[in-house]
C-alpha positions as CSV (number, residue, x, y, z in Angstrom):
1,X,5.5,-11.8,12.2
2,X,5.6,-8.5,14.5
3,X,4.2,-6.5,11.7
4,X,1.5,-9.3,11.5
5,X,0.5,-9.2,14.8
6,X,0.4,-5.2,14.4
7,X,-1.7,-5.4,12.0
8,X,-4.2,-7.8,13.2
9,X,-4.2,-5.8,16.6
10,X,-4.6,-2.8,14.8
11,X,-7.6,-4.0,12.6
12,X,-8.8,-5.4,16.1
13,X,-8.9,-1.6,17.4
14,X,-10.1,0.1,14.6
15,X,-13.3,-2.6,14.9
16,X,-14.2,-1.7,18.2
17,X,-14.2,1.9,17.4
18,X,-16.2,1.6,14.3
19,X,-18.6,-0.4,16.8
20,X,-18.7,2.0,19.8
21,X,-19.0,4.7,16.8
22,X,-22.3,3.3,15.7
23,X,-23.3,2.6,19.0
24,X,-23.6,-1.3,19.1
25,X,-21.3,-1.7,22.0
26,X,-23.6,0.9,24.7
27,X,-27.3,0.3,23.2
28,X,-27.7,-4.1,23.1
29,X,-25.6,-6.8,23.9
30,X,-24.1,-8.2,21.4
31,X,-24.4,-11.8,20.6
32,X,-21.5,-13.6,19.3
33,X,-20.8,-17.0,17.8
34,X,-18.0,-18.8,17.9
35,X,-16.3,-20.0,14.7
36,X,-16.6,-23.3,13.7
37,X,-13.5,-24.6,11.5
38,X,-13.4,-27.2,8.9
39,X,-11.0,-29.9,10.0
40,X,-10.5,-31.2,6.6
41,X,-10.0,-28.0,4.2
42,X,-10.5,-27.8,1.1
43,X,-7.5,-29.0,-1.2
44,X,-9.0,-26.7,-4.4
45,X,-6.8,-23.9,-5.5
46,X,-9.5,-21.1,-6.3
47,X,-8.4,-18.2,-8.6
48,X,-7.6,-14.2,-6.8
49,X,-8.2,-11.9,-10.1
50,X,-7.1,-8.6,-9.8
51,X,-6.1,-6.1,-12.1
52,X,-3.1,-5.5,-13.7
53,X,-0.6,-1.9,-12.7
54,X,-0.6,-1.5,-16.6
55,X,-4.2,-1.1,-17.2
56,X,-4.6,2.7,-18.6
57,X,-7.5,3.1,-15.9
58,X,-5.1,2.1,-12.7
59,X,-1.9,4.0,-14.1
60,X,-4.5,7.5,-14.8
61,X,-5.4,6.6,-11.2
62,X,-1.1,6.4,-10.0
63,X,-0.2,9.5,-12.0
64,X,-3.3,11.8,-11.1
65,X,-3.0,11.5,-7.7
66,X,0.3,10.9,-7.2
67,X,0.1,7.3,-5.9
68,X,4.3,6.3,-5.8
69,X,5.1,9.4,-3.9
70,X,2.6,8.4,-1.2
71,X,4.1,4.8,-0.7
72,X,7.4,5.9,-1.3
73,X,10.1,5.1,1.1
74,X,8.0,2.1,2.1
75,X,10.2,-0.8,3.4
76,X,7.2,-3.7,2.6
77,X,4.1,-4.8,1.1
78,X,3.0,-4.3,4.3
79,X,3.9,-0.8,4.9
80,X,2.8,0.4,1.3
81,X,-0.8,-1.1,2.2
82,X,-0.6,0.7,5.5
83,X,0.2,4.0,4.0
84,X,-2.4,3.5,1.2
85,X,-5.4,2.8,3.6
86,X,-4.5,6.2,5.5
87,X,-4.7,7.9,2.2
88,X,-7.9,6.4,1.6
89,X,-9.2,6.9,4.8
90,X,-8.5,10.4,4.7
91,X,-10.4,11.3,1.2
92,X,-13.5,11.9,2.8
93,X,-16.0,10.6,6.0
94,X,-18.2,8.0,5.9
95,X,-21.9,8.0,5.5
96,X,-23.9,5.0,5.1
97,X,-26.7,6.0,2.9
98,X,-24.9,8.0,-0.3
99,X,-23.8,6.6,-3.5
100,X,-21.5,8.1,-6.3
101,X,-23.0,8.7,-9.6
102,X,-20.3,6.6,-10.9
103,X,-18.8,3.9,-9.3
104,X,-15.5,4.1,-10.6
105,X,-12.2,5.3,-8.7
106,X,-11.3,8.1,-9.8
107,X,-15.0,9.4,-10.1
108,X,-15.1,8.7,-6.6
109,X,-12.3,10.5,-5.5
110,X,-13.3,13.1,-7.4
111,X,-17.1,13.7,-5.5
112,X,-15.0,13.6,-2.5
113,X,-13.1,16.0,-3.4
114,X,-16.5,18.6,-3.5
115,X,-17.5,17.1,-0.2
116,X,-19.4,14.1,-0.5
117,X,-19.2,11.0,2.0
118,X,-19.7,7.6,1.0
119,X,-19.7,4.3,2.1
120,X,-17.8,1.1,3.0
121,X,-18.3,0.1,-0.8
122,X,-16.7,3.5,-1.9
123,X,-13.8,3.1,0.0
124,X,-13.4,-0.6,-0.7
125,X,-13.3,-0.1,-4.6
126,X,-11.3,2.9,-4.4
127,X,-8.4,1.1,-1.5
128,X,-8.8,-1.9,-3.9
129,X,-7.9,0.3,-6.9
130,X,-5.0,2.1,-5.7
131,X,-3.7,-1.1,-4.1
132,X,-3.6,-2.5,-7.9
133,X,-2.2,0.7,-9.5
134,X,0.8,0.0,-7.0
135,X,1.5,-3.8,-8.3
136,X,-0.4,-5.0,-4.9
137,X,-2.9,-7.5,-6.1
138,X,-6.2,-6.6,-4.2
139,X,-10.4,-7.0,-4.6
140,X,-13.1,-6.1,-2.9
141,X,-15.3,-8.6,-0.9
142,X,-18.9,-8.9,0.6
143,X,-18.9,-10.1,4.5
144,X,-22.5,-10.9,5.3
145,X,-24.3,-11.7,8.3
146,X,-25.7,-15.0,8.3
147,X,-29.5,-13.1,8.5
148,X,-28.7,-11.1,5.6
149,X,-31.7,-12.1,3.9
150,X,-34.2,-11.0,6.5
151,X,-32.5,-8.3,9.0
152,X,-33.8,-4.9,7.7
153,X,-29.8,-3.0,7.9
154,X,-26.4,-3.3,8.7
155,X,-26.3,-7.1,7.4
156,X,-23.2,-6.3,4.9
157,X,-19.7,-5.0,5.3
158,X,-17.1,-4.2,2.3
159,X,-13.8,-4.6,2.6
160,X,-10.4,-5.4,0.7
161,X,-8.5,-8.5,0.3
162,X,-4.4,-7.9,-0.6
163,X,-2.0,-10.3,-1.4
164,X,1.5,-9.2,0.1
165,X,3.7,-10.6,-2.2
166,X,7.5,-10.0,0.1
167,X,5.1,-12.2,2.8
168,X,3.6,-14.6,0.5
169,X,0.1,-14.1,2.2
């Protein structure tokens, strides 16, 4: 539960800073709306696919860059996430408007590698990748705003979804 909470405050920080970073939090106010939960969820069980360690793509993408030795010594699923979204993070610096001329992994990694900055996208299919290669089921998901049809930028956000297996969440 501790490493819960660190996490969530964590995620909570690095949120504001992406936000004073791209100047939302000195330039407008910023409207927010409270959520609204369903007091009857729904019962369905809806499928998480992910891909599996073995897959020839995902274990090139463990051995080449060395993927165990960076989450070794980890003590959780947790932990092994935590270590892998440093790595990830530290492969190269954002920038919003360039794309990879391939949008695989390693291809990715690889542009980065000669200097090129992506974007949320990038980082979300690579994080997402390396997660898998490890035996941590992961994908990458699409947060929109709820104008994403009409507001002209910044109406999108990527990001991963892991399952923690030692937490069952």
């Amino acid at each position: 539960m501790k490493k819960i909470k660190k996490l969530l405050f964590l995620s909570a920080i690095f949120v504001v800073i992406v936000l004073l970073y791209f100047g939302y939090l000195q330039s407008r106010p910023i409207k927010i709306d409270l959520l609204k939960f369903d007091q009857n969820p729904d019962q369905r069980s809806f499928p998480f696919p992910w891909e599996n360690s073995a897959n020839p793509h995902l274990t090139e993408l463990r051995t080449r860059y060395n993927l165990e030795e960076i989450i070794s010594n980890s003590r959780s699923d947790l932990e092994r996430v935590e270590k892998m979204c440093h790595w990830v993070h530290g492969l190269w610096k954002h920038n919003s408007r360039n794309k990879p001329e391939k949008s695989d992994p390693i291809s990715i990694i690889e542009e980065a590698k000669i200097g090129k900055r992506f974007r949320c996208v990038e980082y979300s299919i690579v994080l997402s990748a390396c997660l898998n290669s490890i035996g941590i089921p992961a994908r990458v998901i699409t947060l929109m705003t709820k104008d994403v049809e009409t507001r002209k930028s910044g109406a999108a956000h990527v990001v991963v979804e892991a399952y923690l297996r030692d937490i069952k969440k």
